[in-house]
C-alpha positions in Angstrom: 160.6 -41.1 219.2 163.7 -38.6 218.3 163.9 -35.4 216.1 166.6 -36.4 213.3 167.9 -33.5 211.8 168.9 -33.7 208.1 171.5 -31.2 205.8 172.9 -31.1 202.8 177.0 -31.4 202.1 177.0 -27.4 201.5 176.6 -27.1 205.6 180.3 -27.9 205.4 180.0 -29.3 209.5 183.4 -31.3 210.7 182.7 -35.4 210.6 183.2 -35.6 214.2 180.4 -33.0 215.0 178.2 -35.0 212.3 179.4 -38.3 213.7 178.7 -37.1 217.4 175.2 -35.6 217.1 173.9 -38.4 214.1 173.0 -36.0 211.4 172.4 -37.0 208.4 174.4 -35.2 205.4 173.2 -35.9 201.5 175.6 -34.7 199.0 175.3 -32.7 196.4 177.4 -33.5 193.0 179.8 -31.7 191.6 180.5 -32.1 187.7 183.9 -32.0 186.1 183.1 -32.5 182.2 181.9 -36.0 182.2 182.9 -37.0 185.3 181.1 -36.7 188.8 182.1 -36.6 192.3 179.8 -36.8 195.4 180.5 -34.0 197.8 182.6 -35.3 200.4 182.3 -38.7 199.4 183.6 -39.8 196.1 186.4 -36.3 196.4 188.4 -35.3 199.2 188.8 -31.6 199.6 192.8 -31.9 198.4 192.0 -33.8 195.3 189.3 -31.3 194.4 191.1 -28.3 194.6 193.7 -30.1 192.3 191.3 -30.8 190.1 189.8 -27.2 190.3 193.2 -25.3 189.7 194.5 -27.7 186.7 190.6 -27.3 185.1 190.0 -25.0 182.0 186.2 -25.0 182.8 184.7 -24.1 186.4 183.2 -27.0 187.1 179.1 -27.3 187.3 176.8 -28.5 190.4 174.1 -30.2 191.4 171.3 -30.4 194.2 170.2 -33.4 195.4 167.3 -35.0 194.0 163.9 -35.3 195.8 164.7 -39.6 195.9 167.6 -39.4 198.1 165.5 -37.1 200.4 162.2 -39.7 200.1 164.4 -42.8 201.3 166.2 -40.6 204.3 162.6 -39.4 205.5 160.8 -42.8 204.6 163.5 -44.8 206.5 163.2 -42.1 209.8 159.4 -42.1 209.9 159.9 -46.1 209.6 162.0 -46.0 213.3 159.3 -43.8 214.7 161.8 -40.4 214.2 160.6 -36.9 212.8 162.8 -35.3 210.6 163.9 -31.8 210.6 165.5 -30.9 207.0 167.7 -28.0 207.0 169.3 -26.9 203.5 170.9 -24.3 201.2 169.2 -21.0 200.8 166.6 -21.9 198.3 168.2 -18.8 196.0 171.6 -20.6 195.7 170.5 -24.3 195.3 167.2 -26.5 194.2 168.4 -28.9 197.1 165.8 -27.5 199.4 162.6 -27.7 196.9 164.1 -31.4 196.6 163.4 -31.8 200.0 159.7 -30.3 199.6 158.8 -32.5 197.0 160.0 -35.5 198.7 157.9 -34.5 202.1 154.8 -33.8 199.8 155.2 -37.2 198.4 155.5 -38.9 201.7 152.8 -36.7 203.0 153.8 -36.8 207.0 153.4 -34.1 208.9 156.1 -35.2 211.2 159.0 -34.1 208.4 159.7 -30.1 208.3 161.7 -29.1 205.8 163.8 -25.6 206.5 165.0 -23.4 204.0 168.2 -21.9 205.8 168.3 -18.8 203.5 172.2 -19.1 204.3 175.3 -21.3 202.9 178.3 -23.1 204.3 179.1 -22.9 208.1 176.3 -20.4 208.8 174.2 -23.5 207.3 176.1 -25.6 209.5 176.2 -23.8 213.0 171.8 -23.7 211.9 171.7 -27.7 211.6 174.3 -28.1 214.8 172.0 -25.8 216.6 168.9 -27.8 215.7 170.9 -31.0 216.9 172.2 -29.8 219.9 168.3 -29.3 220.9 167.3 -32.7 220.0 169.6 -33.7 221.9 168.9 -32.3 224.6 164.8 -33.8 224.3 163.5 -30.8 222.9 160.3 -31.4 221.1 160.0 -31.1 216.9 157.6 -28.3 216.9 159.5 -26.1 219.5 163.4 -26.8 217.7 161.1 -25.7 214.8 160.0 -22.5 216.4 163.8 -22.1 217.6 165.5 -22.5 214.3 163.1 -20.3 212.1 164.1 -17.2 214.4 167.8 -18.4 215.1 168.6 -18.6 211.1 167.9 -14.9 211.0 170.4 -14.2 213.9 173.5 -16.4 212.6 175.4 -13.6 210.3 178.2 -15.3 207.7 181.3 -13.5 205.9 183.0 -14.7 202.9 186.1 -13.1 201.8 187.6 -14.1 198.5 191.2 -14.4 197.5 191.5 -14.7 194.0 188.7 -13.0 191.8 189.0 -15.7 189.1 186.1 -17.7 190.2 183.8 -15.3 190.9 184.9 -14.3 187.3 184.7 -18.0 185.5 180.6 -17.9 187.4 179.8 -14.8 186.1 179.5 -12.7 189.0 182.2 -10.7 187.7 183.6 -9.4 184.5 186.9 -10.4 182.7 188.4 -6.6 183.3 186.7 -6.2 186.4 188.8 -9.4 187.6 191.8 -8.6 186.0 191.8 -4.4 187.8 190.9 -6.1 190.9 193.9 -8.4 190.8 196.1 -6.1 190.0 195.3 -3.9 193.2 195.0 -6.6 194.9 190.8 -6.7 195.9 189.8 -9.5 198.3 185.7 -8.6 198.3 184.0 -9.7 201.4 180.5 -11.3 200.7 177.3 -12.0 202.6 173.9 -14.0 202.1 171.2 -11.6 202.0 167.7 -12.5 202.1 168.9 -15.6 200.5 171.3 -14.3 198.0 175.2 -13.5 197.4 175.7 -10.2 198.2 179.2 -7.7 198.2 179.6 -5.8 202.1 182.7 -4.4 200.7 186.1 -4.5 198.7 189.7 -5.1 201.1 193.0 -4.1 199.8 194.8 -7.2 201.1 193.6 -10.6 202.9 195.4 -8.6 205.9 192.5 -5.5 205.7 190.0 -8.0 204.8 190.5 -10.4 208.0 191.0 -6.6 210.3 187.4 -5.4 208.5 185.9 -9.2 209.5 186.7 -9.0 213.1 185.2 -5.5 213.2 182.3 -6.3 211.6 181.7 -9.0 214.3 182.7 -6.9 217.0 179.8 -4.3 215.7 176.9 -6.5 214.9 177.9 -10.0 217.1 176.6 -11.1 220.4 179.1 -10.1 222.9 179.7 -12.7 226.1 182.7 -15.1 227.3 182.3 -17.9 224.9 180.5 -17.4 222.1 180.7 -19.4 219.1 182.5 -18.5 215.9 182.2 -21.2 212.7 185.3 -20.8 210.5 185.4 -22.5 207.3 188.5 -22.5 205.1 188.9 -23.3 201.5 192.9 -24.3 201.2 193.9 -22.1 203.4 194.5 -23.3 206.9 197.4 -20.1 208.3 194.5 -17.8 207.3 192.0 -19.5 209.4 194.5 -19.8 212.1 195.6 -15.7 211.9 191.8 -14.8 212.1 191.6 -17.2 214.7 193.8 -14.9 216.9 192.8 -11.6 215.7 188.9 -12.6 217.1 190.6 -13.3 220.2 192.6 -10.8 220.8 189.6 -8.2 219.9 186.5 -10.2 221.4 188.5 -12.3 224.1 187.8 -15.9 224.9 186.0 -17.3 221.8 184.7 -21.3 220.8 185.4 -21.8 217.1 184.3 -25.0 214.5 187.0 -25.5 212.3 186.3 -26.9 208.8 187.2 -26.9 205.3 184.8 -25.7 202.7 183.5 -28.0 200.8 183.6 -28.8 197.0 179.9 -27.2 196.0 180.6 -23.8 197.9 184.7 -23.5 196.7 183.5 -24.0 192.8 182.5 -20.4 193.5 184.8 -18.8 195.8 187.9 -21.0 194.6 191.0 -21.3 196.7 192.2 -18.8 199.2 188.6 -18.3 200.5 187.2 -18.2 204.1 183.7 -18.5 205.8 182.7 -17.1 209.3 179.9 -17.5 211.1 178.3 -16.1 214.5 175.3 -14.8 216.2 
């Protein structure tokens, strides 16, 4: 028997790390009018943010429902696997009380479903870490034990280029978008206890990417090697300069490169980044 480890499309993990470790990814959906696109699947990152930039209307999403969760666990428990399910912060998405109500309908102790209070890569370094220890024979209950205190470790930044999408969701207000613009704001976000919250306000992606890498320096886990997730929403040379600002400051560093996916970039829109460490 093996300890499968299941996410959701949000976790925003490379293919080849997915591929590599056999996680299993459902999507969520995202909604453009009457039209919808699985996450990752039926939309590739460049023909979403096309979509996303010619659009009138922010586009809407949804979790994945409790069915696609029952036929993942139902087929696991079926090859003698447990499943460890690791989502969205339960704040930001239903995706994760999908997953509940699929395990209380299947009623097997041997599926744990983890809410990951966290989002995009921080969500995906979680799941990698949880498949990493599978892998390496670990038993369910103890990668359990691991995760639950290793969530609460893995810190993620978000810093936001344009404030149109923040104002389009209504986390901001029409002038509050259109002063911040104008002198230039890039907020840097966090997940707090679950939620979306502001660390502070950079004049410039240039101060915001300087304000990141102190912020890691100040609250990371020092050590040759440590692992930095970097997630990019259309923006690759940004990735790459805070790539080499981290190691200039905190030396020889491992980084996961991905994009971010549909679900999280409806909200951040283009321009943004994601980072992740312990």
């Amino acid at each position: 028997m093996s300890v499968k480890i299941v996410t959701d499309s949000t976790a925003d993990i490379p293919q080849h790390l997915i591929d590599k470790y056999g996680i299993i990814e459902l999507p969520l959906t995202v909604h453009f009018g009457d039209e919808e696109y699985r996450d990752r699947i039926d939309i590739t990152s460049e023909q979403f943010y096309e979509k996303l930039v010619s659009s009138n209307k922010l586009p809407s999403t949804s979790q994945v429902n409790p069915k696609a969760f029952e036929d993942v666990y139902k087929a696991e428990l079926e090859k003698g696997n447990s499943v460890i399910s690791i989502h969205i912060s339960s704040d930001l998405s239903g995706t994760y009380q999908s997953a509940v109500i699929a395990k209380s309908a299947l009623q097997d102790d041997k599926i744990t479903v983890v809410d990951s209070r966290t989002a995009t890569i921080a969500l995906g370094m979680i799941a990698l870490k949880a498949a990493e220890l599978s892998e390496s024979g670990m038993d369910h209950n103890d990668i359990v034990e691991f995760i639950e205190d290793y969530k609460n470790k893995v810190k993620l930044l978000i810093a936001v280029d344009t404030l149109e999408y923040l104002k389009r969701g209504g986390r901001l207000s029409g002038a509050q978008a259109v002063i911040g613009n104008i002198l230039n704001i890039k907020p840097i976000l966090t997940i707090t206890d679950g939620k979306v919250a502001v660390v502070e306000k950079a004049r410039g992606m240039k101060k915001a990417i300087k304000n990141i890498v102190e912020m890691i320096k100040e609250k990371g886990t020092a050590g040759k090697g440590r692992l930095i997730g970097i997630a990019n929403a259309k923006c690759p040379d940004t990735a790459d300069e805070l790539k080499t600002s981290i190691s200039q400051e905190l030396g020889e560093t491992k980084f996961i490169d991905t994009n971010v996916g549909s679900v999280i970039a409806t909200h951040v829109g283009p321009g943004a980044f994601g980072v992740a460490y312990v």
